[in-house]
DOPAVO-375583 format. One record per atom (N, C-alpha, C): x, y, z; chain; atom name. Coordinates in steps of 0.05 Angstrom, whole numbers, plus 5000, padded with zeros to 4 digits. Each point is the difference from the previous one (the first is absolute). Layout:
BEGIN
((X, Y, Z), A, CA),
...
% end
This chain:
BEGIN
((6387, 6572, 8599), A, N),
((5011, 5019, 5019), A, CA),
((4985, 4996, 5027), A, C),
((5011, 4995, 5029), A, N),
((4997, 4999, 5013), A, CA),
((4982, 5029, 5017), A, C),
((4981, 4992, 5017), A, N),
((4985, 5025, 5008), A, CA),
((5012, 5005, 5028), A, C),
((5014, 5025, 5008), A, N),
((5012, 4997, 5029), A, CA),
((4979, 5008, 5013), A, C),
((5005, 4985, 5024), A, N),
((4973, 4992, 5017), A, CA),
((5013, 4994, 5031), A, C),
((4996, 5004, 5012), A, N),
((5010, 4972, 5035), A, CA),
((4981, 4980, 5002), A, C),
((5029, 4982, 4990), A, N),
((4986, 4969, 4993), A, CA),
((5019, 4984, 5019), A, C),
((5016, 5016, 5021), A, N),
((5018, 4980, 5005), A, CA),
((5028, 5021, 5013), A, C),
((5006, 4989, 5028), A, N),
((5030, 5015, 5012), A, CA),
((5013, 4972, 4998), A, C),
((5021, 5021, 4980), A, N),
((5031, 4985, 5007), A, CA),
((5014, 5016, 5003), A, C),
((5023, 4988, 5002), A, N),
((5033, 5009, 5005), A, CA),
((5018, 4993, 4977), A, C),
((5013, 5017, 4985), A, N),
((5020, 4996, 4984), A, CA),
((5019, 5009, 5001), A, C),
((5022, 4985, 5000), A, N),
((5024, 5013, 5010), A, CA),
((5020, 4992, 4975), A, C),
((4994, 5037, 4991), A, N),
((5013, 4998, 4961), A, CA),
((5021, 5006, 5004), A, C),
((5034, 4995, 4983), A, N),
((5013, 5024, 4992), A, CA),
((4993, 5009, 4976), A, C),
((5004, 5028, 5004), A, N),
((4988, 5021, 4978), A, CA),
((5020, 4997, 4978), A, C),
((5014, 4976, 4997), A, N),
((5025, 5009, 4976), A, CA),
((4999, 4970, 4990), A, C),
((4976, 4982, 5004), A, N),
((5005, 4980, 4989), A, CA),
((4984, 4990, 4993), A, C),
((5006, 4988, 4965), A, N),
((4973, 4994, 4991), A, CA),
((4989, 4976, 5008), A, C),
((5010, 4987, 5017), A, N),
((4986, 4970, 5016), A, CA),
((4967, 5020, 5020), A, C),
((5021, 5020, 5011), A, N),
((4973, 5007, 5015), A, CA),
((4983, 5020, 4982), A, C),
((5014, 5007, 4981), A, N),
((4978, 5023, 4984), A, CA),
((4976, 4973, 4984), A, C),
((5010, 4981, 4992), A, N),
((4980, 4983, 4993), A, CA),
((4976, 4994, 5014), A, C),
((5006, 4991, 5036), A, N),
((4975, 4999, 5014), A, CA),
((4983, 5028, 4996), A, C),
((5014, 5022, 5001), A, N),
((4989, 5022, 5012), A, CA),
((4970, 5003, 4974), A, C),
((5018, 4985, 4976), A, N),
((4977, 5012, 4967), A, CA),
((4975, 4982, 5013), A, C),
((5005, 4976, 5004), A, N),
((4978, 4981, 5009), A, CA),
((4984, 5017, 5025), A, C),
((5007, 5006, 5017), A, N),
((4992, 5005, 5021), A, CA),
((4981, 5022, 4986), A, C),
((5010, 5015, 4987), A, N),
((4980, 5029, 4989), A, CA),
((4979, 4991, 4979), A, C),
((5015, 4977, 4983), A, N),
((4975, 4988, 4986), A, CA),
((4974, 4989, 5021), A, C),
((5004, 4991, 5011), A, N),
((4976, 4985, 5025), A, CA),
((4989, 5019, 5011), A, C),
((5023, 5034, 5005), A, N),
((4979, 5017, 5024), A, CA),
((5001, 4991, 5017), A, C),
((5020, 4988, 5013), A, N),
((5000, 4987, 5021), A, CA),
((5018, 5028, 5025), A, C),
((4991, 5009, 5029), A, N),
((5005, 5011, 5014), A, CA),
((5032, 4991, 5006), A, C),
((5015, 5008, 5004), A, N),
((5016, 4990, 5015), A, CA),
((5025, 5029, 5003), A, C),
((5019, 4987, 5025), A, N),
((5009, 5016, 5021), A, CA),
((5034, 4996, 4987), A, C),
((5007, 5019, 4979), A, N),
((5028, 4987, 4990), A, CA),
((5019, 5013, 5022), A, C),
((5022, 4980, 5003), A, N),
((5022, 5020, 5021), A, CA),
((5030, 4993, 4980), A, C),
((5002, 5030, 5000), A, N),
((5022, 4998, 4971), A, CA),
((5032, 4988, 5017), A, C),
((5016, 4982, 4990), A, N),
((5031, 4997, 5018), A, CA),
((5017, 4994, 4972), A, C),
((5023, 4995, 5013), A, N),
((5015, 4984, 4978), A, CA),
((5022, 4973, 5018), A, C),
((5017, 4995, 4978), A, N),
((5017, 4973, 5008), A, CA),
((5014, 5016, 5025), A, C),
((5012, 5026, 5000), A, N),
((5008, 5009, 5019), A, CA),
((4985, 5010, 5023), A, C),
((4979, 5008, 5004), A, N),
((4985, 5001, 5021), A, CA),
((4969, 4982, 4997), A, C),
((5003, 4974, 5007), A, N),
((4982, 4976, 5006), A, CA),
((4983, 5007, 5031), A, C),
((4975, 5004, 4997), A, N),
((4986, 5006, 5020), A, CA),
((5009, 4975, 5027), A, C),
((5003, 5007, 5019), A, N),
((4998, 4984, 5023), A, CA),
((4984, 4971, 5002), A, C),
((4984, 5015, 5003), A, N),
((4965, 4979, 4993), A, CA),
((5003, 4975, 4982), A, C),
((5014, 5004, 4977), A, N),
((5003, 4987, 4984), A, CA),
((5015, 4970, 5012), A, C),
((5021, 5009, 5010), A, N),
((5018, 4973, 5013), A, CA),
((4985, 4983, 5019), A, C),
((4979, 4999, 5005), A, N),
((4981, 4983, 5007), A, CA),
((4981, 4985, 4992), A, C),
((4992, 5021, 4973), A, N),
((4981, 4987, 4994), A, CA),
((5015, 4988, 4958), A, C),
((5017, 5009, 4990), A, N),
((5018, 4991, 4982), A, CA),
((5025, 4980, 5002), A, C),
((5002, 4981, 4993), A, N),
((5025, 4978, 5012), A, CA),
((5018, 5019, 4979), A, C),
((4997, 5010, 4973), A, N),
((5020, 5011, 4986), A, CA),
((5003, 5032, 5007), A, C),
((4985, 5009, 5012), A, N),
((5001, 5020, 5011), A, CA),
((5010, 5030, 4977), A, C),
((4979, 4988, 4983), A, N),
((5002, 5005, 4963), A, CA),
((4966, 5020, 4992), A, C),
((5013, 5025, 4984), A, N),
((4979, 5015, 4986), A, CA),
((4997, 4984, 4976), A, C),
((4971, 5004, 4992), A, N),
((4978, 5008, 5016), A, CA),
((4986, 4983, 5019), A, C),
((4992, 5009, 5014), A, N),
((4978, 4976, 5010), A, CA),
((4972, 5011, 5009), A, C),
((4984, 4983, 4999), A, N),
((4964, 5011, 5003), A, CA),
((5003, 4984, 5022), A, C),
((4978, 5009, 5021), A, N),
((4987, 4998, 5023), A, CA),
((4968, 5003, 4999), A, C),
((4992, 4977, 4998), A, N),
((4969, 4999, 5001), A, CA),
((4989, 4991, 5024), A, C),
((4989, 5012, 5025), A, N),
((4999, 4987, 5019), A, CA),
((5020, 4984, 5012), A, C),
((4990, 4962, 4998), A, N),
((5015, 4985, 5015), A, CA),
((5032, 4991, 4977), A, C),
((4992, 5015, 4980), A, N),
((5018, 4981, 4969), A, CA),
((5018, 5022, 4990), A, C),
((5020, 4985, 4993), A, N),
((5023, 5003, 5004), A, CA),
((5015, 5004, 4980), A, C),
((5000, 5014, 4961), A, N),
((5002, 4992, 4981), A, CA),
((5026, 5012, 4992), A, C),
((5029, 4986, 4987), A, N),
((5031, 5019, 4995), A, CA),
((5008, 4990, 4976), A, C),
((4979, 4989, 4983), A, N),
((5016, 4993, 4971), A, CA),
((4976, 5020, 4987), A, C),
((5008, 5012, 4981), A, N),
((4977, 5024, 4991), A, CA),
((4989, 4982, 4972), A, C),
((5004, 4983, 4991), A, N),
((4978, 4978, 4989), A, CA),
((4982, 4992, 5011), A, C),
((5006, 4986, 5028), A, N),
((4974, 4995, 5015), A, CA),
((4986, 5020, 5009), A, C),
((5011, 5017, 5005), A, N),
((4984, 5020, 5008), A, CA),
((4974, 5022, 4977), A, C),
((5009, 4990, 4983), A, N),
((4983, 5007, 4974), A, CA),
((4978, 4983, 4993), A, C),
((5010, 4968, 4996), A, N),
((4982, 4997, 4996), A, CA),
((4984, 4982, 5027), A, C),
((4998, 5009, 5021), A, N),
((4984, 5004, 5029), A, CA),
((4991, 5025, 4999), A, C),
((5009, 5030, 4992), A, N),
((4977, 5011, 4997), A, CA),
((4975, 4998, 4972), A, C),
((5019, 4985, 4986), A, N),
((4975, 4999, 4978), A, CA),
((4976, 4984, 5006), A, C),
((5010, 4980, 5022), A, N),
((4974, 4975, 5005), A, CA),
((4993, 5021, 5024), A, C),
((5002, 5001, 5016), A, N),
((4999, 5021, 5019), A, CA),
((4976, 5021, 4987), A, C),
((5007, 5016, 4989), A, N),
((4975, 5018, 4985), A, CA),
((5013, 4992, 4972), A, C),
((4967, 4994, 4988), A, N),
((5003, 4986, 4981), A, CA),
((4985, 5014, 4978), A, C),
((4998, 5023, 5005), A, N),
((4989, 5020, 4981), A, CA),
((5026, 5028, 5000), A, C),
((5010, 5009, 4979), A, N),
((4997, 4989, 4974), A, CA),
((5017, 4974, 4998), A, C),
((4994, 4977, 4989), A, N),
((5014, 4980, 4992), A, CA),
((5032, 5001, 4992), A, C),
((5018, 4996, 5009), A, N),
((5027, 5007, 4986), A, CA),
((5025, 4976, 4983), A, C),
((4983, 4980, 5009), A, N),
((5004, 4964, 4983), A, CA),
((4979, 4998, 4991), A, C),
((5010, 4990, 4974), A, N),
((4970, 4982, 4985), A, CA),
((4983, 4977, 5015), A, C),
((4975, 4991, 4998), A, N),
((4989, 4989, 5005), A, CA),
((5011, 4970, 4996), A, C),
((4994, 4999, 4977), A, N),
((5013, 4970, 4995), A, CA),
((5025, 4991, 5004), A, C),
((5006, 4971, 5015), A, N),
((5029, 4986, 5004), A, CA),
((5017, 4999, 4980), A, C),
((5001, 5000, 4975), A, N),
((5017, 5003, 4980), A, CA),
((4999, 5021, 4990), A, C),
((4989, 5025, 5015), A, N),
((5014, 5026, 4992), A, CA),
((5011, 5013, 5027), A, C),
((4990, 4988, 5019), A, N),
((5023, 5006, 5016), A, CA),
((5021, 4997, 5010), A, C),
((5002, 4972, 4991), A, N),
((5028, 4978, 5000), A, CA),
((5016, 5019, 4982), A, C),
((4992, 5008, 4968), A, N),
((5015, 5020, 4990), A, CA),
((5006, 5024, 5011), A, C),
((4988, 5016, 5014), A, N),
((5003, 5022, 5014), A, CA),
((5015, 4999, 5018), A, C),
((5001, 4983, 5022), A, N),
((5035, 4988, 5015), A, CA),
((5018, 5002, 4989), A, C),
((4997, 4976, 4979), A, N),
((5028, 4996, 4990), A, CA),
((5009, 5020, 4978), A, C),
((4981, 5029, 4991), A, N),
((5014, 5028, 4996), A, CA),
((5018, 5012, 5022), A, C),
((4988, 5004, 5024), A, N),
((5013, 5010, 5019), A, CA),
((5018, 4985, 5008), A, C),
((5000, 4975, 5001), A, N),
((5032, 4991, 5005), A, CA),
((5017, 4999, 4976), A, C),
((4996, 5008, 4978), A, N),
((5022, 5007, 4990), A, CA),
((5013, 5026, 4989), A, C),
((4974, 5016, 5012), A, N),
((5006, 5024, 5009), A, CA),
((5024, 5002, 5016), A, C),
((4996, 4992, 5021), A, N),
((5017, 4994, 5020), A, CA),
((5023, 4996, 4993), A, C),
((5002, 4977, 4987), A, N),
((5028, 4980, 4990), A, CA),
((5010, 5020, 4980), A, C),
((4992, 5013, 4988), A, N),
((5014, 5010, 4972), A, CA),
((5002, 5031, 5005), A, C),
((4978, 5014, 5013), A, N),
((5007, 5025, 5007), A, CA),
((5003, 5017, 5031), A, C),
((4992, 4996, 5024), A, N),
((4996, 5002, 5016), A, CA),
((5025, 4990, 5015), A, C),
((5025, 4978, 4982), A, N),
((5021, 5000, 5011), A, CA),
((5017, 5028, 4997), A, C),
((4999, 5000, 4963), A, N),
((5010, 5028, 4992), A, CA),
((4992, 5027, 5019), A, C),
((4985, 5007, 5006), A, N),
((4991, 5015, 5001), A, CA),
((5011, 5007, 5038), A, C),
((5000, 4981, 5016), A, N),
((5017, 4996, 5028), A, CA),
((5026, 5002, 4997), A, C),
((5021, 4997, 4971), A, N),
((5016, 5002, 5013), A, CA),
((5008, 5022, 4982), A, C),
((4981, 5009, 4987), A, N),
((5002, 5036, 4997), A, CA),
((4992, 5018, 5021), A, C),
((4986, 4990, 5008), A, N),
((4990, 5024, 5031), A, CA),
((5027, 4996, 5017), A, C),
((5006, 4963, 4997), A, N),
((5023, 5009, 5024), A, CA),
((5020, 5011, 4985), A, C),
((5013, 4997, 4981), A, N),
((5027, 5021, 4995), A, CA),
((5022, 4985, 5012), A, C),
((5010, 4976, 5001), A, N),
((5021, 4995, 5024), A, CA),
((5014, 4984, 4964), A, C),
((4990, 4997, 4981), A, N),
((5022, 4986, 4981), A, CA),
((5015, 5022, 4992), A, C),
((5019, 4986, 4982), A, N),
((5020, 5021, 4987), A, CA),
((4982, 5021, 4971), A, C),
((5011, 5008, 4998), A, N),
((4984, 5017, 4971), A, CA),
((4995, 4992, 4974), A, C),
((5019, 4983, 4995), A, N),
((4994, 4983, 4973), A, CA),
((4980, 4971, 5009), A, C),
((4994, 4994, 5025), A, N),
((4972, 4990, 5010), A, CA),
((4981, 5007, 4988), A, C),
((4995, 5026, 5017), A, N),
((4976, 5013, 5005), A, CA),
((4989, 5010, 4978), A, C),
((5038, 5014, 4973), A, N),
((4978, 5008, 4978), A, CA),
((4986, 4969, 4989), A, C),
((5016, 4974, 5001), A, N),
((4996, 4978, 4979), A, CA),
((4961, 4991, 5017), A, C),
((5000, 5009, 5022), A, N),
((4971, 4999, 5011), A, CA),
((4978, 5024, 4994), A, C),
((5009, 5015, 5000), A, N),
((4981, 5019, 4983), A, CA),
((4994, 4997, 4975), A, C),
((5024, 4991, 4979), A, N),
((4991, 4988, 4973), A, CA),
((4989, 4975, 4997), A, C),
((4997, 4984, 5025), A, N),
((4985, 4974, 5004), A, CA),
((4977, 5008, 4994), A, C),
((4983, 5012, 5026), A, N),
((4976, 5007, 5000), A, CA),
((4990, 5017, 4983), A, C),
((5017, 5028, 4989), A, N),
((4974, 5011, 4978), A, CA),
((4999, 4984, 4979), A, C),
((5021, 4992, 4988), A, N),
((4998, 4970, 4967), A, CA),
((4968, 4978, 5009), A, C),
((5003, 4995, 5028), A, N),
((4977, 4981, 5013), A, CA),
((4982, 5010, 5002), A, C),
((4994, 5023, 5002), A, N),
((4977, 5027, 5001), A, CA),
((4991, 4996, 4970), A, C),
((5016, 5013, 4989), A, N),
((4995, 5008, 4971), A, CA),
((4996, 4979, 4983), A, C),
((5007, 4973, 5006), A, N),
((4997, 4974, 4996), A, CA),
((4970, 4996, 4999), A, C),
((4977, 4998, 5024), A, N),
((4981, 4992, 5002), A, CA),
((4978, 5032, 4992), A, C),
((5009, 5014, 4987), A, N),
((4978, 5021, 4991), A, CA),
((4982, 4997, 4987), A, C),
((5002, 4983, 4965), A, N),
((4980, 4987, 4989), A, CA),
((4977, 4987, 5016), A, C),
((5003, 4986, 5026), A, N),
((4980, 4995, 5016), A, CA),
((4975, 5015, 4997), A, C),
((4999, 5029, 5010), A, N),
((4990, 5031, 5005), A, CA),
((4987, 4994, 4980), A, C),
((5004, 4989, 4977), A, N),
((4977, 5009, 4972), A, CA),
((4982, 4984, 4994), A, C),
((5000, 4980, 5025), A, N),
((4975, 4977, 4997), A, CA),
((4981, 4989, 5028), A, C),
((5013, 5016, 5017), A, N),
((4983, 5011, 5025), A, CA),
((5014, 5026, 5011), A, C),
((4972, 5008, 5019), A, N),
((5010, 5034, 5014), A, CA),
((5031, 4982, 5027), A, C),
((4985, 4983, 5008), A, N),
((5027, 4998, 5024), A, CA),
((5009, 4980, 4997), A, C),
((5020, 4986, 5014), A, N),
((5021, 4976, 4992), A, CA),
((4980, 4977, 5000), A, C),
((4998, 4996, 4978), A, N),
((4994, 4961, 4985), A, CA),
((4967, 5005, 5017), A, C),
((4989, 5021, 4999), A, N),
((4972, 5005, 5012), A, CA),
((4979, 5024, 4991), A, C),
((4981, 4992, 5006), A, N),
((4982, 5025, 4990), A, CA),
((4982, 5017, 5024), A, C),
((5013, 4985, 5012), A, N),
((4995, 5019, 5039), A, CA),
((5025, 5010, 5008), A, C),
((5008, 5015, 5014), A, N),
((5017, 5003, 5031), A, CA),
((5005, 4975, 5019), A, C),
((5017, 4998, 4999), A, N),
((5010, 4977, 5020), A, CA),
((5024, 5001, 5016), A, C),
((4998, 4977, 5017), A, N),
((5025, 4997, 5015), A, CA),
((5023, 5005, 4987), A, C),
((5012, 4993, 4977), A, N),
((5021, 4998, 4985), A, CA),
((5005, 5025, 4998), A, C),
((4983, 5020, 4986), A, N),
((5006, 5031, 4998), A, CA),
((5008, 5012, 5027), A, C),
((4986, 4990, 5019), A, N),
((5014, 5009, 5031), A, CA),
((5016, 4995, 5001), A, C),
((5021, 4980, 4989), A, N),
((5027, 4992, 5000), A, CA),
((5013, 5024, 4983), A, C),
((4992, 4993, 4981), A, N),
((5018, 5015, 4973), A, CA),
((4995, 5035, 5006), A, C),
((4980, 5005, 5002), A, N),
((5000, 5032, 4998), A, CA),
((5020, 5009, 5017), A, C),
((5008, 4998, 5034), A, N),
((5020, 5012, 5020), A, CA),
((5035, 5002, 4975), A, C),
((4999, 4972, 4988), A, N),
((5022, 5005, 4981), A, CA),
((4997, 5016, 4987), A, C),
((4995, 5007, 4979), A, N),
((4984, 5016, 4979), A, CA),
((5007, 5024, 5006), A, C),
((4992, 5005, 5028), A, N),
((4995, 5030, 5005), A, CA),
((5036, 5006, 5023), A, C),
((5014, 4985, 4989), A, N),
((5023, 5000, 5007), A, CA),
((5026, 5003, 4997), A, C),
((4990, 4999, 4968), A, N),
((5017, 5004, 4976), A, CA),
((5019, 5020, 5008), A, C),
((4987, 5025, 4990), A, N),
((5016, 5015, 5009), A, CA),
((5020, 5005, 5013), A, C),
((4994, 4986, 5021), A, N),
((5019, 5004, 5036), A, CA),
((5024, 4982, 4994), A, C),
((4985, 4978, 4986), A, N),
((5030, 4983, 4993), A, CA),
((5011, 5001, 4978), A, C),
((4994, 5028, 4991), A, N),
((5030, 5008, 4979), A, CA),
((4983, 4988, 4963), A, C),
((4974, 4992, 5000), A, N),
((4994, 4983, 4978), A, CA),
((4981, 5024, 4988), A, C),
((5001, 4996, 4972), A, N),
((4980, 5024, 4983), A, CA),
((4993, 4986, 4980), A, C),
((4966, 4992, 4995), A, N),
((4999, 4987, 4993), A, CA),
((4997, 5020, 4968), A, C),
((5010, 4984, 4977), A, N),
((4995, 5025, 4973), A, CA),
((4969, 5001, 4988), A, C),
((4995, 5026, 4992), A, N),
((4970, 4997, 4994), A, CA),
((5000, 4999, 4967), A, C),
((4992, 4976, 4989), A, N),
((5006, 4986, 4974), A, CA),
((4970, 4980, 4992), A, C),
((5005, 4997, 4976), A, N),
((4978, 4974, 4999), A, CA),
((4992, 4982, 5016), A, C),
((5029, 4987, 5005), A, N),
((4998, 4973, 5013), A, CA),
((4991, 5006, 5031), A, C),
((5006, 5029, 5012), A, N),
((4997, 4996, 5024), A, CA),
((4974, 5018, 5001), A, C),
((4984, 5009, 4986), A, N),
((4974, 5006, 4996), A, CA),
((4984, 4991, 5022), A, C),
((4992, 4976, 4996), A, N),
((4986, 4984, 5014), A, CA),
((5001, 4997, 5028), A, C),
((5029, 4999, 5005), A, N),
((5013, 4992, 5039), A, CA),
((4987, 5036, 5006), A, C),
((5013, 5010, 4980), A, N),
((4998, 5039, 5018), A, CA),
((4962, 5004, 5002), A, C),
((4989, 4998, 4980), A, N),
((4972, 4993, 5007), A, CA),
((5003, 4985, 5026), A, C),
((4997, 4983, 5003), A, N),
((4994, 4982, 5023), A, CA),
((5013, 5011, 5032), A, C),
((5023, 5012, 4997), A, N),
((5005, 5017, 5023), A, CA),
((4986, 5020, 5000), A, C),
((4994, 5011, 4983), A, N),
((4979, 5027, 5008), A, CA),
((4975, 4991, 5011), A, C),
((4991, 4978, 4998), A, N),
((4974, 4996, 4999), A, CA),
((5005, 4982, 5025), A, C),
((5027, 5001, 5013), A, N),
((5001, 4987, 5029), A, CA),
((5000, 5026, 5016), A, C),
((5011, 5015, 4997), A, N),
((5013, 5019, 5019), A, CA),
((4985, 5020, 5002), A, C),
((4977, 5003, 4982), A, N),
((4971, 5013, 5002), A, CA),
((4980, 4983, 5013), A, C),
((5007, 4982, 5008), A, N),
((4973, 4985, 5020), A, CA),
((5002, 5016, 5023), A, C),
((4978, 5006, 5012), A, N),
((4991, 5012, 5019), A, CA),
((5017, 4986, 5024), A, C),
((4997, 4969, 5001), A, N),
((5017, 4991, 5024), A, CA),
((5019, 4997, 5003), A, C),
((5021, 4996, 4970), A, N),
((5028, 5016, 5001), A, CA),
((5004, 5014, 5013), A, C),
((4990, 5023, 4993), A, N),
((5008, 5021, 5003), A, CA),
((4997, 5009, 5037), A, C),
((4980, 4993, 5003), A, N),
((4998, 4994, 5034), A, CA),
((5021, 4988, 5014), A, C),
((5009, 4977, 4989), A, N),
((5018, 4988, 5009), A, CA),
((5030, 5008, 5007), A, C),
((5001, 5022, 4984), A, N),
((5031, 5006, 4996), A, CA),
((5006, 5017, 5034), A, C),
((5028, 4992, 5005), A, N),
((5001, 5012, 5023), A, CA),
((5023, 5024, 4989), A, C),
((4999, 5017, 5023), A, N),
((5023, 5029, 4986), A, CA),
((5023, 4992, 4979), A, C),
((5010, 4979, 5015), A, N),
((5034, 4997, 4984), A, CA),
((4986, 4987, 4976), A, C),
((4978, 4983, 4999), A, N),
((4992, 4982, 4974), A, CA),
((4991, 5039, 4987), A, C),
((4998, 5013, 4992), A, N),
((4986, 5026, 4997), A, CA),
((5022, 5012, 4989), A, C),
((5023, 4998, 5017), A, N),
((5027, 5013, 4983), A, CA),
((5005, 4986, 4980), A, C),
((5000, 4977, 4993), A, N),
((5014, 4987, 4976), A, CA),
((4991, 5010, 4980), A, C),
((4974, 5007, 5001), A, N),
((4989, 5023, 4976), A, CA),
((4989, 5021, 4997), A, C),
((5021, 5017, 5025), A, N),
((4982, 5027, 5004), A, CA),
((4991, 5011, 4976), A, C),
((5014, 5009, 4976), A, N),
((4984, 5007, 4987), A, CA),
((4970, 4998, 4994), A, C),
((4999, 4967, 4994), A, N),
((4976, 4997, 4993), A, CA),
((4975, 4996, 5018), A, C),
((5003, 5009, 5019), A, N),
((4982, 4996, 5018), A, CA),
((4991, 5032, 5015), A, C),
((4969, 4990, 5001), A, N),
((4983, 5029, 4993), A, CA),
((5004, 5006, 5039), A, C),
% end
């Protein structure tokens, strides 16, 4: 767990409704790193931005002279960046594996999951995409019973990926059942969404998706 401290002014320019930027934001709170978020969305894109963004695309970090709009690089630049707590393994062949989790994170759920937020397919889409992803959820739960976080026995980048989903369920219509098999995954969300920098992270609208459960 990251100690918050001022270690550092930036600029982040999140939307509060997307887990591309709720991902930087977990990193950012893991590090304790200071920074200046300015909340927008696709519909109101800060000014500022069209100068210094060619895609003129959330999120993007502002570190001084640098310039960062893919929220992978931007992760792991703040991990080398402040490098306490560690959020990639040390070694090259466990981090080569730790990439290529998050990109298929990406590839397999993070498509689902965009074009559930957007809503623009027809309904027999969107349900056949909601039954994509929880079967794919519920799929990798056995994992949970042979480490605390994904294919790891630390916190890492990858969980910065995965948790913004996770904790999204809800919003996109998915419940996950609480059973044997999913034992393990529901453990492992609890034990995300109780991290201190989670929980920091979340911005208001990330806060509705589970008003209930949130103190």
């Amino acid at each position: 767990m990251g100690v918050v401290a001022k270690r550092s002014s930036m600029t982040f320019f999140s939307d509060a409704n997307s887990h591309y930027s709720h991902r930087v934001r977990i990193v950012l709170a893991e590090k304790g790193v200071t920074v200046d978020v300015i909340e927008a969305d696709a519909d109101n894109i800060p000014a500022e931005l069209t100068d210094m963004n060619p895609y003129n695309s959330l999120p993007t970090l502002l570190d001084r002279d640098l310039v960062l709009y893919e929220s992978k690089v931007m992760m792991e630049y703040l991990d080398e960046r402040f490098p306490h707590p560690p959020l990639l393994p040390v070694y090259p062949v466990a981090r080569g594996a730790s990439r290529q989790y998050i990109y298929r994170i990406e590839r397999d759920w993070c498509v689902l999951v965009d074009s559930l937020v957007e809503g623009t397919a027809n309904a027999k889409t969107l349900e056949k995409q909601r039954k994509e992803l929880k079967e794919s959820l519920m799929a990798i739960a056995p994992i949970f019973t042979e480490k605390p976080y994904f294919m790891n026995e630390e916190f890492t980048l990858v969980d910065c990926c995965l948790a913004p989903i996770l904790w999204r369920l809800p919003a996109l219509g998915i419940e996950m059942p609480n059973n044997k098999q999913t034992k393990p995954l529901l453990a492992y969300m609890d034990s995300l969404f109780e991290r201190e920098s989670f929980q920091a992270s979340l911005s208001e609208m990330e806060k509705e998706m589970r008003a209930p459960q949130v103190g």
